[in-house]
Legacy VTK file of the C-alpha trace (Angstrom):
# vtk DataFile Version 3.0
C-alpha trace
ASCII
DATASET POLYDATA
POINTS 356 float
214.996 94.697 164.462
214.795 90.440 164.536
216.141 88.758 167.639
216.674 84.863 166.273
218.935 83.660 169.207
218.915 80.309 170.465
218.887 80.454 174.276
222.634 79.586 174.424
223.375 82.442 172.116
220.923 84.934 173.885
222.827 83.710 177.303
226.024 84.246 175.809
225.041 87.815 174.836
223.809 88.579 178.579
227.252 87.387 180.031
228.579 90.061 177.696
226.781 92.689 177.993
226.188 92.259 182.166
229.797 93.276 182.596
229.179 96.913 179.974
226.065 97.952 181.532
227.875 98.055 185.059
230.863 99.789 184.104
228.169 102.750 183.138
226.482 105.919 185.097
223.492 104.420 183.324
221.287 102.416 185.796
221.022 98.769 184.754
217.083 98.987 183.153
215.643 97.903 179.889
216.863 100.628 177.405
220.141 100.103 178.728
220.209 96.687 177.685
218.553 97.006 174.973
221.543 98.712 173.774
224.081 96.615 175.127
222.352 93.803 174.221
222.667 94.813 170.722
226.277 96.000 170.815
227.444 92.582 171.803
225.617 90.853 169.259
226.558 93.579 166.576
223.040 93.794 165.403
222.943 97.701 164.534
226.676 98.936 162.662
225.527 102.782 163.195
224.397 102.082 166.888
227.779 99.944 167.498
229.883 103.238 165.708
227.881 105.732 167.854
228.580 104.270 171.135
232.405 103.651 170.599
232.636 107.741 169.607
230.863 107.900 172.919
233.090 106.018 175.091
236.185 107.395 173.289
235.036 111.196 173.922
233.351 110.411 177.442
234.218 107.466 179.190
230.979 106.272 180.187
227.887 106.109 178.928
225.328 108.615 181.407
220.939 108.153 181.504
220.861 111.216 178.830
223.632 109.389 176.138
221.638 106.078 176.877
218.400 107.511 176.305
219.593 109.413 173.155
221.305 106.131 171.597
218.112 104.140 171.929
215.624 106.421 170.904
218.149 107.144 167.509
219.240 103.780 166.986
216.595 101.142 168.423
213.522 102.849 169.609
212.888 104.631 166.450
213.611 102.063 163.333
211.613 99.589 165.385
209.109 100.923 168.358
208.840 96.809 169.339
212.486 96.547 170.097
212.394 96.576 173.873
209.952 93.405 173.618
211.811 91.904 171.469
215.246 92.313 173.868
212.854 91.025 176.689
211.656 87.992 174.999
215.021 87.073 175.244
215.602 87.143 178.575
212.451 84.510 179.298
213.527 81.966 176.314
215.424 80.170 179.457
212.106 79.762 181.232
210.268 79.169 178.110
212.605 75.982 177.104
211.951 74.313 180.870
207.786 75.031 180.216
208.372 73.113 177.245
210.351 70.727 178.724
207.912 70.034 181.456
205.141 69.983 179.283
206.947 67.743 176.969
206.951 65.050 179.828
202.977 65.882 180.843
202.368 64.971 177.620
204.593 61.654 177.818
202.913 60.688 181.243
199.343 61.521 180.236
200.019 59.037 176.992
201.293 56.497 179.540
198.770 56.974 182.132
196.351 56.069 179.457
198.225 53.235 178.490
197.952 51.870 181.901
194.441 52.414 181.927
193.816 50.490 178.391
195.715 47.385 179.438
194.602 46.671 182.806
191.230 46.505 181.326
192.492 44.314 179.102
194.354 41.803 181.331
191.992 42.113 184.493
188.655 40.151 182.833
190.164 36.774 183.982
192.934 36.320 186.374
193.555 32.449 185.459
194.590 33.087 182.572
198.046 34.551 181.634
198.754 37.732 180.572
198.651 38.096 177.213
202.278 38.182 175.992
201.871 41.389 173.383
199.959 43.292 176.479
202.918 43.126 178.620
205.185 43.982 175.997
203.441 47.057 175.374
202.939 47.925 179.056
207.202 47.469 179.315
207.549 49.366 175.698
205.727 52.106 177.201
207.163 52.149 180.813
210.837 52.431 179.048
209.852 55.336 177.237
207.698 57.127 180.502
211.349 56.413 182.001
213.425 58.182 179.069
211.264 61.005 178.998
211.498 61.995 182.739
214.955 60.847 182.577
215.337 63.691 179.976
213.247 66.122 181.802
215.158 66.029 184.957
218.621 66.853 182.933
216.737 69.698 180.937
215.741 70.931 184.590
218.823 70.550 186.176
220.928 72.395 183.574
218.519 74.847 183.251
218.787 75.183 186.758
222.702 75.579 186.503
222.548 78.141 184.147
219.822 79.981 186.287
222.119 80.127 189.318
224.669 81.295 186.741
222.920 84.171 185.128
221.600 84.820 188.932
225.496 85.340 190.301
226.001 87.380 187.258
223.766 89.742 187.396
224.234 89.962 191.542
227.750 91.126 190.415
226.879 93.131 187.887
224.555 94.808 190.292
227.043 95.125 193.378
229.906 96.337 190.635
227.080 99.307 189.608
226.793 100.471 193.188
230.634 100.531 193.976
233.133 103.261 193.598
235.957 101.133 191.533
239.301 103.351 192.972
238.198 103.533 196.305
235.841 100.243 196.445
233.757 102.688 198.658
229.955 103.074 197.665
229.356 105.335 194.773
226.993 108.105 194.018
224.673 105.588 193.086
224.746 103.867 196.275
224.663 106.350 198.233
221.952 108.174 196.890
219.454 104.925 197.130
220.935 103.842 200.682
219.813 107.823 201.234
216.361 107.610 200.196
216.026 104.345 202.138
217.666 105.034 205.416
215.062 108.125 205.305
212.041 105.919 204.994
212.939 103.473 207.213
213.520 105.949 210.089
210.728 107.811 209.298
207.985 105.479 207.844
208.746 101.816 208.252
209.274 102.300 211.924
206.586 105.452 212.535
209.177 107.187 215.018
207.975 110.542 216.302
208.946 113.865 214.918
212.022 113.564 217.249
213.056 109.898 217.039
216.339 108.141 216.098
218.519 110.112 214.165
219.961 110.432 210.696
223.662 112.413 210.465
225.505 112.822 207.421
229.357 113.505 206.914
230.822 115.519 203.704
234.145 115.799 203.287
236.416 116.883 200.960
240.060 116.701 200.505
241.970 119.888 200.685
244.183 121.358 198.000
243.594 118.258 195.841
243.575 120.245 192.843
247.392 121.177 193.708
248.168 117.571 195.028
247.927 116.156 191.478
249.615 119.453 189.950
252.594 118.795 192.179
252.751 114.984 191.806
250.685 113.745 189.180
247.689 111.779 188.541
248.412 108.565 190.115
249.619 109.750 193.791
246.334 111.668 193.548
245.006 108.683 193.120
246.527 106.911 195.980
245.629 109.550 198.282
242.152 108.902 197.373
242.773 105.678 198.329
244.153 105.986 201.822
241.284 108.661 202.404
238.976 105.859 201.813
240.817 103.152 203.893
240.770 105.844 206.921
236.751 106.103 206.372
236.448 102.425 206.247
238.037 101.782 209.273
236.180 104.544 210.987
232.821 103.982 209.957
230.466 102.568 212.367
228.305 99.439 211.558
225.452 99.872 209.952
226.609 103.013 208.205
227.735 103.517 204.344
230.683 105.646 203.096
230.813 106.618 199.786
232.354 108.427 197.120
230.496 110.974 195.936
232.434 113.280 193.904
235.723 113.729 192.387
237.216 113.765 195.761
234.600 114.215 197.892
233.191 111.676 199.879
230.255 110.983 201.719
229.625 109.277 205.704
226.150 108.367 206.206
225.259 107.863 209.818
221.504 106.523 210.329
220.938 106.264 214.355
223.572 108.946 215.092
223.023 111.618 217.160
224.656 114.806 215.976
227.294 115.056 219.195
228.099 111.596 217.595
228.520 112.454 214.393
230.916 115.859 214.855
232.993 113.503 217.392
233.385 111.134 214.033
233.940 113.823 212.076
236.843 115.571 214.062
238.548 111.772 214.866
238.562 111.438 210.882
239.952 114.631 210.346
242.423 114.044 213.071
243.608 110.453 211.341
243.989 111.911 207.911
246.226 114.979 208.784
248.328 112.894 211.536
248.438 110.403 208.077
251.658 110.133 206.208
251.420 109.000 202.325
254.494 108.083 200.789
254.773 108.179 197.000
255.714 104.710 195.262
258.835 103.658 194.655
260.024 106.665 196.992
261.083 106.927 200.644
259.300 110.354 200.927
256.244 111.131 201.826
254.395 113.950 200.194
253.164 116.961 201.831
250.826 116.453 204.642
247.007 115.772 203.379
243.970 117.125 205.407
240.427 117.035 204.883
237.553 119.792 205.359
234.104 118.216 206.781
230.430 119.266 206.797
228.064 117.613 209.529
224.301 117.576 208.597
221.544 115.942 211.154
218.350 115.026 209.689
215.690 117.417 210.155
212.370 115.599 211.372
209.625 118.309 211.128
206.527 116.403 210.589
203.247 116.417 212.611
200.070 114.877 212.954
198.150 117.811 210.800
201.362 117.806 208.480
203.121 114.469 208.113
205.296 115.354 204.662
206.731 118.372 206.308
210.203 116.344 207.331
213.026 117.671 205.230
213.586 116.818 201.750
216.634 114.228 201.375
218.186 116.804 198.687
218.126 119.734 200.932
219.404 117.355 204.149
222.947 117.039 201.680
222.530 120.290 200.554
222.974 121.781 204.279
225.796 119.275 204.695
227.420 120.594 201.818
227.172 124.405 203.017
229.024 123.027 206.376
232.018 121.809 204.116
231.837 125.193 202.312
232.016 127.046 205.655
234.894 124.558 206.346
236.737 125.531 203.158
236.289 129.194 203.909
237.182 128.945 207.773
240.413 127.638 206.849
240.331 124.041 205.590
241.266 121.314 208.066
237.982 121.683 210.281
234.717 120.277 210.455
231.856 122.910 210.731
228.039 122.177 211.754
225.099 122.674 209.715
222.349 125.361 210.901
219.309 123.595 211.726
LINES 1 357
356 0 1 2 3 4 5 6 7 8 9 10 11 12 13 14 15 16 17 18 19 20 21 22 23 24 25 26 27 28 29 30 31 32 33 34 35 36 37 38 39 40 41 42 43 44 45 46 47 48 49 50 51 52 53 54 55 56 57 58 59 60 61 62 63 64 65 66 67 68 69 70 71 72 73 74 75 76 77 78 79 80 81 82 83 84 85 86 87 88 89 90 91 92 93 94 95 96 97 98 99 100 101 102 103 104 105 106 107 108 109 110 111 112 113 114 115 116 117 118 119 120 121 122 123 124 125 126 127 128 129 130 131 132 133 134 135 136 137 138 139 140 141 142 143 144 145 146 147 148 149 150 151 152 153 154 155 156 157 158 159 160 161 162 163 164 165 166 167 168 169 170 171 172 173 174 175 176 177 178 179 180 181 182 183 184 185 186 187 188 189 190 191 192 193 194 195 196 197 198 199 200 201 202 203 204 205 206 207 208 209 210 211 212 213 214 215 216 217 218 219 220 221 222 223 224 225 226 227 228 229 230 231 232 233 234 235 236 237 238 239 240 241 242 243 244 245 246 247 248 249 250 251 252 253 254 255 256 257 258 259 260 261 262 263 264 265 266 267 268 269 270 271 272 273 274 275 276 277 278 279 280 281 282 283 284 285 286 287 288 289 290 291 292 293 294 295 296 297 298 299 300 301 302 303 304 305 306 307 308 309 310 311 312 313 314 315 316 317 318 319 320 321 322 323 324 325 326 327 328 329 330 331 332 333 334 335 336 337 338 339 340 341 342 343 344 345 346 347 348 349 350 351 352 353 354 355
């Protein structure tokens, strides 16, 4: 496949196609743009076809549909394709390089100029300058002035639209890691704020086997299922809602709450100790079941709404002779999940502990 884009076109096509990619469960990398890229511009009909099936059957487009629609529709009829989507993306800083070396080129010829003439006018200093001399010298002055007159518009509207395609893409990116109902973190976030809350504790700051800790919070709304049976779709959605406005107002700084799951969410709690973290958990089980959520355009409220909870602490096992032996960040959820579980079966309402 030919990419012949100008770099307004090309930059017309990445507005597009920004806003796509983040609506996704694809991460926002190469192949994904690839495709979008060429969706937008409506290079490929079959491609085009295949992914509006997808969306219509699916939603969203996950890293297995993404990977599957590339390799059938771009990777395969042309293995250069990628480059060719990436070439795009640098025409921007290609046009300044050839602006700037546009006006090298302009002061190089003047500089020379200069050079010629004052040889020319400095043998005598009596005499005058000779009039077609100084003519030149102001011919070629004007023109050194045009040019770097030029460049410094090139550069400042290429600067403009860098700042623009910079914003865009900073949304684009914040959109991807945010939960659009809730406007709590998504699985995405959470999973990378995870991984790095984990090494930052553990490796960035070299803290001891026993050093600060890392709790986590699942929780789960109860009888969800049979919320939206009895009231439909879009009160389950507003519960969801005022779940997440009671975890946002109970969070502690520095700590990320996210929706994780249908209606499960997650409370990640780097630097909390574990008494901490159950107090937390029982105050935002308490708020949500003293909570009363009144359907729209009603004066009722609906039945009362609790939540079950799971509290996890980090499990920091690591020696000297043995420093990967700190528990994996899968298995840290995992025991948080088996708390909610045991909170499920207990009786829902209640927040359980994880065994260590």
């Amino acid at each position: 496949m030919e990419y012949h884009h100008t770099v307004e076109r090309s930059t017309e096509l990445l507005r597009k196609a920004l806003p796509l990619m983040s609506r996704q469960a694809a991460a926002l990398h190469p192949v994904s743009y690839a495709i979008w890229y060429a969706y937008v511009a409506d290079l490929n009909s079959p491609l085009h076809q295949a992914l509006d099936a997808h969306l219509a059957a699916h939603g969203v487009l996950d890293e297995a549909a993404t990977e599957a629609l590339y390799r059938r529709h771009l990777a395969d009829p042309d293995a250069g394709t990628a480059l060719q989507v990436a070439d795009g993306m640098h025409r921007l800083l290609d046009g300044m390089q050839a602006s700037a070396a546009a006006a090298g080129d302009q002061t190089a010829r003047y500089g020379h100029t200069l050079q010629r003439l004052s040889a020319a006018l400095s043998p005598d200093e009596a005499q005058p300058a000779p009039p077609l001399a100084l003519d030149e010298l102001r011919e070629h002055t004007q023109q050194m002035q045009a040019a770097m007159a030029l460049l410094q518009r090139q550069l400042e509207e290429s600067q403009r639209e860098i700042n623009s395609l910079r914003d865009e893409v900073r949304h684009a990116r914040h959109e991807s890691l945010v939960d659009a109902l809730t406007g709590l973190g998504n699985r995405r976030a959470f999973d990378r704020r995870l991984g790095t809350s984990l090494a930052a504790d553990a490796a960035v700051l070299g803290l001891p086997p026993v050093g600060a800790p890392v709790s986590l919070l699942m929780i789960d709304i109860d009888h969800f299922k049979r919320v939206n049976d009895n009231y439909g779709h879009a009160f389950g959605d507003q519960v969801l809602r005022a779940v997440a406005q009671v975890l946002k107002a109970l969070s502690p700084e520095g700590s990320l709450a996210a929706r994780v799951g249908g209606e499960e969410f997650a409370l990640l709690l780097p630097g909390t100790p574990m008494n901490d973290a159950r107090a937390l958990a029982e105050k935002l089980r308490a708020t949500v079941a003293a909570s009363r959520i009144r359907r729209k355009g009603t004066d009722t409220a609906a039945e009362r709404i609790t939540v079950s909870l799971g509290v996890a602490q980090y499990l920091r096992r690591s020696a000297p002779d043995n420093p990967d032996a700190d528990e994996a960040p899968a298995e840290f959820v995992d025991r948080a999940d088996r708390a909610l579980y045991a909170a499920k079966q207990a009786g829902r309402d209640r927040v359980m502990v994880a065994a260590a």
